[in-house]
C-alpha positions, 0 to 999 in steps of 0.5 A, a space after each residue: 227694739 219694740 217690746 212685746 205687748 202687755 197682757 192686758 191689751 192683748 186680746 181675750 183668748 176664748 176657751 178650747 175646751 168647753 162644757 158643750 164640746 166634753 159632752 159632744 166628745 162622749 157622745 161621739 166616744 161612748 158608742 166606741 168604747 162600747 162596742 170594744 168592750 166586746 165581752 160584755 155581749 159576746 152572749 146569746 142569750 137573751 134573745 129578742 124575736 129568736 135573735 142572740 144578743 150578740 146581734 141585736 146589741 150590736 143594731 141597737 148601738 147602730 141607733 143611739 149612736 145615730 143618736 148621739 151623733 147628732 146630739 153632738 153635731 147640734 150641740 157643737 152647732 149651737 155653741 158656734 152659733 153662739 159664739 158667733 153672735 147668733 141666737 141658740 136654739 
């Protein structure tokens, strides 16, 4: 029978769930949860250019979700190419 290997001589396991990742995952959930949240805009009023706030709420997030998006993927993007060794812009 072989016994299993120490823990010491075991390599290093890296973390899962890292800083970088928690603020990528609300960036990637906040536009979610705020077009869910449908009461907080079911309005007209106020309106900007005679367009309801129903509307123009809704192409607003359309934006910062394009926004936070992307903050996400280069935030993750960063942390991999650290990982990895590379250098971080």
């Amino acid at each position: 029978m072989s016994e299993p290997e120490p823990a010491a001589t075991a390599p290093e396991r890296r973390r899962i769930v890292t800083p970088t990742r928690v603020v990528a995952g609300v960036c990637l959930i906040a536009p979610f949860v705020a077009m869910l949240w449908v009461s907080s805009y079911a309005r007209i009023e106020p309106t900007l250019i005679g367009i309801p706030f129903f509307y123009w709420y809704q192409m607003l997030w359309v934006l910062i979700s394009t926004a936070m998006t992307m903050t996400a993927y280069k935030l993750v993007q960063r942390e991999q190419r650290a990982r990895k060794g590379g250098v971080a812009k």
